[in-house]
TIRO-2110 file (N, C-alpha, C; in Angstrom, 1 decimal):
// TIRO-2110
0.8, -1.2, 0.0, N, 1, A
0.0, 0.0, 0.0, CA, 1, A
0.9, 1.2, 0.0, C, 1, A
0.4, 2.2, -1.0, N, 2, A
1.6, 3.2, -0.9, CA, 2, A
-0.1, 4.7, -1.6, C, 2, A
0.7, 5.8, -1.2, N, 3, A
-0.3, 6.7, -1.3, CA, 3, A
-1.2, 7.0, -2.9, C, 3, A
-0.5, 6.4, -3.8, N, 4, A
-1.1, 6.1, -5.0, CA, 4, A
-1.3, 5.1, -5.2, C, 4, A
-2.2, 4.7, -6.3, N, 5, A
-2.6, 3.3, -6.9, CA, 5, A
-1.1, 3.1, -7.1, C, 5, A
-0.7, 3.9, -8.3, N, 6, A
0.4, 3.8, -9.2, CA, 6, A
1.7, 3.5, -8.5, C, 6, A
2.2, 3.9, -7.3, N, 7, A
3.4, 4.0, -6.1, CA, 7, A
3.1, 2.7, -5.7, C, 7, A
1.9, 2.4, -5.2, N, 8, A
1.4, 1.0, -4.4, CA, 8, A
2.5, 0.2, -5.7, C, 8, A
1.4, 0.2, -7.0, N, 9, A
2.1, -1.4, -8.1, CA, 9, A
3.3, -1.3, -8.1, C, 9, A
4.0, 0.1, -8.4, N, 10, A
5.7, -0.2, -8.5, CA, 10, A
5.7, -0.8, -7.3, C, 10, A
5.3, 0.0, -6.2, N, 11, A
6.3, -1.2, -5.0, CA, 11, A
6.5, -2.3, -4.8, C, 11, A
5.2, -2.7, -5.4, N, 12, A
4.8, -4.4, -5.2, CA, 12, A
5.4, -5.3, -6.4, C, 12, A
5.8, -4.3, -7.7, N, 13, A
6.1, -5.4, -8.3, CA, 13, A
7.7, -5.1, -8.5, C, 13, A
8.6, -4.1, -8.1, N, 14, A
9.8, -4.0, -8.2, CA, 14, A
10.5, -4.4, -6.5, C, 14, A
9.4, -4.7, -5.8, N, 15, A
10.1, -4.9, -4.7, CA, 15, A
10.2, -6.5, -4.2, C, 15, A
10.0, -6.9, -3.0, N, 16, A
10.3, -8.2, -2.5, CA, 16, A
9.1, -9.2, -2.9, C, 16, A
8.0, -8.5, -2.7, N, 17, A
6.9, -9.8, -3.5, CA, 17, A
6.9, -9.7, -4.8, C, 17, A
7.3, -8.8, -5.7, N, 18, A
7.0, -9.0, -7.2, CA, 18, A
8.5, -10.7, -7.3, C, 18, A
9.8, -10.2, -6.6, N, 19, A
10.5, -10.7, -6.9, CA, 19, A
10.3, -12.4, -6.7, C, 19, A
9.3, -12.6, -5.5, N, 20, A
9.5, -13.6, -5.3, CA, 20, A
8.2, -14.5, -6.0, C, 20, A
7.6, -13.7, -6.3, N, 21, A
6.6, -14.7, -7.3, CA, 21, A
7.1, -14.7, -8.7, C, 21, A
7.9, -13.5, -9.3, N, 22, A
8.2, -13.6, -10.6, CA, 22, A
9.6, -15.0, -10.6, C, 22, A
10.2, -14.9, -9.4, N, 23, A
11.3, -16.2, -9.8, CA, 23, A
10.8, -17.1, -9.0, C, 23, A
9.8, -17.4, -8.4, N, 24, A
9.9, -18.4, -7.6, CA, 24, A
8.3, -19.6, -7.3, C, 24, A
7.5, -18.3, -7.3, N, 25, A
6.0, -18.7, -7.2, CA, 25, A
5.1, -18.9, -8.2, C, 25, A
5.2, -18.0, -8.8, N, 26, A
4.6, -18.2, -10.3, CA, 26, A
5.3, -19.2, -11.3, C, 26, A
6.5, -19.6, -11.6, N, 27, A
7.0, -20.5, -12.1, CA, 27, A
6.5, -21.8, -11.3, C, 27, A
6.5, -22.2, -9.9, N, 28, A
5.8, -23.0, -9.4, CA, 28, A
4.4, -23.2, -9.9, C, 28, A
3.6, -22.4, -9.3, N, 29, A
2.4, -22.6, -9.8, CA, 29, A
2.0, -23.0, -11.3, C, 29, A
2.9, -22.1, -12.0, N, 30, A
2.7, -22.7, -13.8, CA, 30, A
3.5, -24.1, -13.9, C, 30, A
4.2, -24.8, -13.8, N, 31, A
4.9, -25.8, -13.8, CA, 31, A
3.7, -26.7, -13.2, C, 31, A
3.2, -26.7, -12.0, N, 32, A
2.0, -27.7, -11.9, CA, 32, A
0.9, -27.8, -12.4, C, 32, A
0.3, -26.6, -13.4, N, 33, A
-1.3, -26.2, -13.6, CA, 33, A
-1.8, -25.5, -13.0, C, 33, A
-1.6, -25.2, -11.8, N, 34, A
-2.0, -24.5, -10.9, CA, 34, A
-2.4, -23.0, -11.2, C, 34, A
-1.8, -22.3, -12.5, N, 35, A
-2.6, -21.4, -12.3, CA, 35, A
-4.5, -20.5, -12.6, C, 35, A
-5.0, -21.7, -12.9, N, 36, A
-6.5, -21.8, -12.8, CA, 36, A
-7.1, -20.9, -11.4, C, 36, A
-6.6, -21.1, -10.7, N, 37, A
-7.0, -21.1, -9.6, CA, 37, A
-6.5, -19.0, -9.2, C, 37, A
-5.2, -18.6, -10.0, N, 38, A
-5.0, -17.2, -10.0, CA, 38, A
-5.9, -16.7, -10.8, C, 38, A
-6.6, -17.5, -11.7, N, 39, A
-7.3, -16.4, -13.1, CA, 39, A
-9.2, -15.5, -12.5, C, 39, A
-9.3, -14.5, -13.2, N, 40, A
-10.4, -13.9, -11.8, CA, 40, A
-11.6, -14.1, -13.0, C, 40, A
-11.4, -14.7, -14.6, N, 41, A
-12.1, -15.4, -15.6, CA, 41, A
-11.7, -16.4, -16.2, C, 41, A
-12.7, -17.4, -16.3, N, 42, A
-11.7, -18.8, -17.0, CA, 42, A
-11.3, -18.6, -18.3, C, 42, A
-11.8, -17.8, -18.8, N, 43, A
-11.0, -17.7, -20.3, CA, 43, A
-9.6, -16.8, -20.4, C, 43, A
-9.0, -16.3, -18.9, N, 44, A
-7.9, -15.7, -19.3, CA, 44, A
-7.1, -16.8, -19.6, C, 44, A
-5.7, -16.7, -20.5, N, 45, A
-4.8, -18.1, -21.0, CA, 45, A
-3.8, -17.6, -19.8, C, 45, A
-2.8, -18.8, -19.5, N, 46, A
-2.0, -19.2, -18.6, CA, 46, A
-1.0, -18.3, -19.0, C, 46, A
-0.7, -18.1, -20.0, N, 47, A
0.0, -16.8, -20.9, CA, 47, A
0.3, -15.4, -19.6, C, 47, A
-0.8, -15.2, -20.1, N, 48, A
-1.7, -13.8, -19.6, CA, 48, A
-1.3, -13.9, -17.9, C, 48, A
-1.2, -15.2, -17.6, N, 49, A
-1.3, -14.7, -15.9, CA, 49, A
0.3, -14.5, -15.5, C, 49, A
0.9, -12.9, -15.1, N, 50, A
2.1, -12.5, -14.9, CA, 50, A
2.0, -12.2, -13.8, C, 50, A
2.9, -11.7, -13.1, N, 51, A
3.2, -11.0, -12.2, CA, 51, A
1.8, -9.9, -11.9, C, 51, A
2.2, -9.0, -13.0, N, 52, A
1.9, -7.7, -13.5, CA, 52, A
0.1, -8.1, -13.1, C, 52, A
-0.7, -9.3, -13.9, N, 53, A
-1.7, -9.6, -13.5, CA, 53, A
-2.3, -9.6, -12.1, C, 53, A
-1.3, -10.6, -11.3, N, 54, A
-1.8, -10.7, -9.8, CA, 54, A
-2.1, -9.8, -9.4, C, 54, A
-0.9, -8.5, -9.5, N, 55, A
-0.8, -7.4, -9.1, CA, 55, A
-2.2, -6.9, -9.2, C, 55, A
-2.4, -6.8, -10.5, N, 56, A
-4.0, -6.6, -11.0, CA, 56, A
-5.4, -6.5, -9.7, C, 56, A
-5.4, -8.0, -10.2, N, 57, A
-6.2, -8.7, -10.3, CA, 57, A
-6.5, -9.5, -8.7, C, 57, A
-5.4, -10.0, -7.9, N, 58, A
-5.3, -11.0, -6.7, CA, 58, A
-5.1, -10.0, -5.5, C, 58, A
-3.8, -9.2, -5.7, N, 59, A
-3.4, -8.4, -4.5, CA, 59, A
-3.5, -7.3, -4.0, C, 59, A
-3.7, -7.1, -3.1, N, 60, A
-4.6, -6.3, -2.6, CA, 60, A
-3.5, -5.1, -2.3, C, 60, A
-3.5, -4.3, -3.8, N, 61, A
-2.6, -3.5, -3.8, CA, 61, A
-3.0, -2.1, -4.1, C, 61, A
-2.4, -1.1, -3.5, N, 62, A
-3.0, 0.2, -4.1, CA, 62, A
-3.2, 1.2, -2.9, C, 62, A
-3.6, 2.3, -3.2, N, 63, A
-3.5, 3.0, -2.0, CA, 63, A
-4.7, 2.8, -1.0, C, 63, A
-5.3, 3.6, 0.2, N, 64, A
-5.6, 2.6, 1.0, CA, 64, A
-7.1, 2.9, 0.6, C, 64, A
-7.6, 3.5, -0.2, N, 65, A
-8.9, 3.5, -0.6, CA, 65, A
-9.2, 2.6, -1.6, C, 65, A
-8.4, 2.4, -2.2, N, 66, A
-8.2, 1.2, -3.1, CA, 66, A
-8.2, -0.1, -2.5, C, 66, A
-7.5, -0.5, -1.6, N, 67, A
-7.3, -1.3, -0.8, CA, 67, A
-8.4, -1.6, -0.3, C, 67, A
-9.0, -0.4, 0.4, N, 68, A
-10.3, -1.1, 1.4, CA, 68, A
-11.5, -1.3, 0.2, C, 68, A
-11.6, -1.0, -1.5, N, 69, A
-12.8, -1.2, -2.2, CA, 69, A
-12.2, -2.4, -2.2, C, 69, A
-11.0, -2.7, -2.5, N, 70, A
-10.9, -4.4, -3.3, CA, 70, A
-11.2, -5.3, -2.0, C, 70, A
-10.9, -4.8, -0.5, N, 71, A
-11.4, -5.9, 0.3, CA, 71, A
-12.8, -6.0, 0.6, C, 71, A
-13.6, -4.7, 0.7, N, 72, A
-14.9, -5.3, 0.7, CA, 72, A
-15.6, -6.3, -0.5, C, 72, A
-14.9, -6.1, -1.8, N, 73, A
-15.4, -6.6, -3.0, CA, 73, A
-15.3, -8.3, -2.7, C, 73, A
-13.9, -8.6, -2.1, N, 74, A
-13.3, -9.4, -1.5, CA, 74, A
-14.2, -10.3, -0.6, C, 74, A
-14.5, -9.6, 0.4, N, 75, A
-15.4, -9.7, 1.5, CA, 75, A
-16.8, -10.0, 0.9, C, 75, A
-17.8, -9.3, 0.3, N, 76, A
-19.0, -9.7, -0.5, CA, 76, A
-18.9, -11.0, -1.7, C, 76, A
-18.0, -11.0, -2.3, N, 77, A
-18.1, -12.4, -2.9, CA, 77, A
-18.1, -13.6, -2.4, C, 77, A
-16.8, -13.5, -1.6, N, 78, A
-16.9, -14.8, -0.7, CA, 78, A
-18.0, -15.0, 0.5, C, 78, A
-18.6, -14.0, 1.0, N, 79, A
-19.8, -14.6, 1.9, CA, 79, A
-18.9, -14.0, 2.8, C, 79, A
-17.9, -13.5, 3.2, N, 80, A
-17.5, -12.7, 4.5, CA, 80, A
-16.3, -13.8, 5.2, C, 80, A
-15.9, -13.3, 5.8, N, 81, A
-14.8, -13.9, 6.5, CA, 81, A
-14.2, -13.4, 8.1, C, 81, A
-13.8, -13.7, 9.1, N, 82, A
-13.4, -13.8, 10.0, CA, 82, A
-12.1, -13.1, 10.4, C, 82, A
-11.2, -13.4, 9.1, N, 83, A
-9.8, -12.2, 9.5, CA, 83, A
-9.2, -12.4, 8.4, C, 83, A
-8.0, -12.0, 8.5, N, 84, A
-7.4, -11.5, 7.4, CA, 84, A
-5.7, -11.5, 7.2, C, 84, A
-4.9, -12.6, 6.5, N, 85, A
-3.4, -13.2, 7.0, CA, 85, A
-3.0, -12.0, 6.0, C, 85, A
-2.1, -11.7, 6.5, N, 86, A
-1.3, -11.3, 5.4, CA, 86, A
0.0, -11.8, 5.0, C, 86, A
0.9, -11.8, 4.5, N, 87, A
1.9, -12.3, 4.1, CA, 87, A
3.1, -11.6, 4.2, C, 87, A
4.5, -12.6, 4.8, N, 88, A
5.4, -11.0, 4.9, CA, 88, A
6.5, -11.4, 3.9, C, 88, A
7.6, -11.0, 3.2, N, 89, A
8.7, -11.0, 2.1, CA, 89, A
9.4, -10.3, 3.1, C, 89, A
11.4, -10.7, 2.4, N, 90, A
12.1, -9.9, 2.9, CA, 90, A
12.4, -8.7, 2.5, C, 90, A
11.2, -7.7, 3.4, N, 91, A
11.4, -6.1, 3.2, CA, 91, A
12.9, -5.5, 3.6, C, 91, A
13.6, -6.2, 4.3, N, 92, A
15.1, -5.5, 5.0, CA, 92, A
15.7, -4.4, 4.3, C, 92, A
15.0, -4.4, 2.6, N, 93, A
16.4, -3.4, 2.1, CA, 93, A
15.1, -2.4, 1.9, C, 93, A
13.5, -2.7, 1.7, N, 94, A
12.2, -1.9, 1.4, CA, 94, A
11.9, -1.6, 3.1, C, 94, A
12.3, -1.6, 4.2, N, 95, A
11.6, -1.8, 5.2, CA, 95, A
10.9, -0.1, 5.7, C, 95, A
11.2, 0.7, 5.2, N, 96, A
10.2, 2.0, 5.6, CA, 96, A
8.8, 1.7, 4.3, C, 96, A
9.3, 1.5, 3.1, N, 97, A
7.9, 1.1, 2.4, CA, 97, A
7.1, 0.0, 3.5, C, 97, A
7.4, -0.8, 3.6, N, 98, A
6.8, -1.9, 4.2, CA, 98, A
5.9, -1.7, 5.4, C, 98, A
6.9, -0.6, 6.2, N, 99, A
6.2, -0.3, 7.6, CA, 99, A
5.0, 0.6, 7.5, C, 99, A
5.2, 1.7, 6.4, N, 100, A
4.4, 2.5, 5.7, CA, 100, A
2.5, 2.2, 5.8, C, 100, A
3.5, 1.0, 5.0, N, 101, A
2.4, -0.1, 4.3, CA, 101, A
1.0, -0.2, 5.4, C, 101, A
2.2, -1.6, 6.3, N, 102, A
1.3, -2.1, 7.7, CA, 102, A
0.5, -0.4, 8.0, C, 102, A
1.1, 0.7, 8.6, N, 103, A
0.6, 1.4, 9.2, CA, 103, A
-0.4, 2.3, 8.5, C, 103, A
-0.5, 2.2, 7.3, N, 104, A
-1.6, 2.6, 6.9, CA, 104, A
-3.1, 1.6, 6.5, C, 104, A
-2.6, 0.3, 6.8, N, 105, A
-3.6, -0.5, 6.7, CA, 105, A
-4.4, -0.8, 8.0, C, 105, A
-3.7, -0.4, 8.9, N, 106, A
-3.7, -0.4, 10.5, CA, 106, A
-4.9, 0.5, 10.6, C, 106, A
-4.4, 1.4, 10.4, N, 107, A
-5.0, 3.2, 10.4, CA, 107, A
-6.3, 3.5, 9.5, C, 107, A
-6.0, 2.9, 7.9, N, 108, A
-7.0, 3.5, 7.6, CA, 108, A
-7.6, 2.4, 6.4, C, 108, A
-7.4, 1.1, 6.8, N, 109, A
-8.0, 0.3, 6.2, CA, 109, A
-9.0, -0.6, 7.0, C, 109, A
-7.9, -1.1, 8.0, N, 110, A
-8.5, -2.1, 8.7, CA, 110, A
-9.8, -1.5, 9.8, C, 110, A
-10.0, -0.3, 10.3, N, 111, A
-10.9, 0.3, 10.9, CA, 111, A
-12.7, 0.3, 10.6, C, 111, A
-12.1, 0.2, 8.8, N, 112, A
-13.5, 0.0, 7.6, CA, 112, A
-14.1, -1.1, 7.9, C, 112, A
-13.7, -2.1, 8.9, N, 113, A
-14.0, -3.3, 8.7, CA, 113, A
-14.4, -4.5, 10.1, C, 113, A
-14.3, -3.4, 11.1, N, 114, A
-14.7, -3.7, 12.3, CA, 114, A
-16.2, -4.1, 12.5, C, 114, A
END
């Protein structure tokens, strides 16, 4: 989460999670078939599903109004949910983005949702 849509994606995809799904997770997932399960329409092709997509499409990225539409959107499809994991990458060399991050999801996302 960063104070633009546009600031959020660079961070997410030039930083610690873009990296580790572009060498590590996504190659996994495509090597089994697995990516059916990333696509948000079955007619996207396995092609199509990048990094750049997730980013899109899966992760809850963007600044925090952005953030809190894609989680209620989130929240209404699935029938609602109980909480919410998040996932953590090695920020050590991004770690003021990162903290950023948490504390604005803290502040002014997760409040939307009490």
């Amino acid at each position: 989460m960063a104070e633009t849509d546009r600031a959020a994606r660079r961070l997410a995809l030039d930083g610690p999670i873009g990296r580790v799904w572009r060498e590590y997770l996504l190659p996994l997932f495509k090597r089994f078939g697995m990516t059916g399960v990333m696509k948000h329409q079955p007619d996207v092709t396995d092609a199509d599903v990048t990094v750049e997509y997730l980013a899109d499409h899966n992760w809850l990225v963007g600044s925090p109004a952005t953030v809190a539409d894609k989680l209620a959107r989130l929240q209404q499809e699935s029938g609602g949910f109980g909480g919410l994991l998040t996932m953590a990458y090695d920020h050590l060399d991004h770690l003021t983005a990162w903290r950023e991050s948490k504390q604005a999801f803290m502040t002014e996302v997760a409040p939307l949702f009490r």
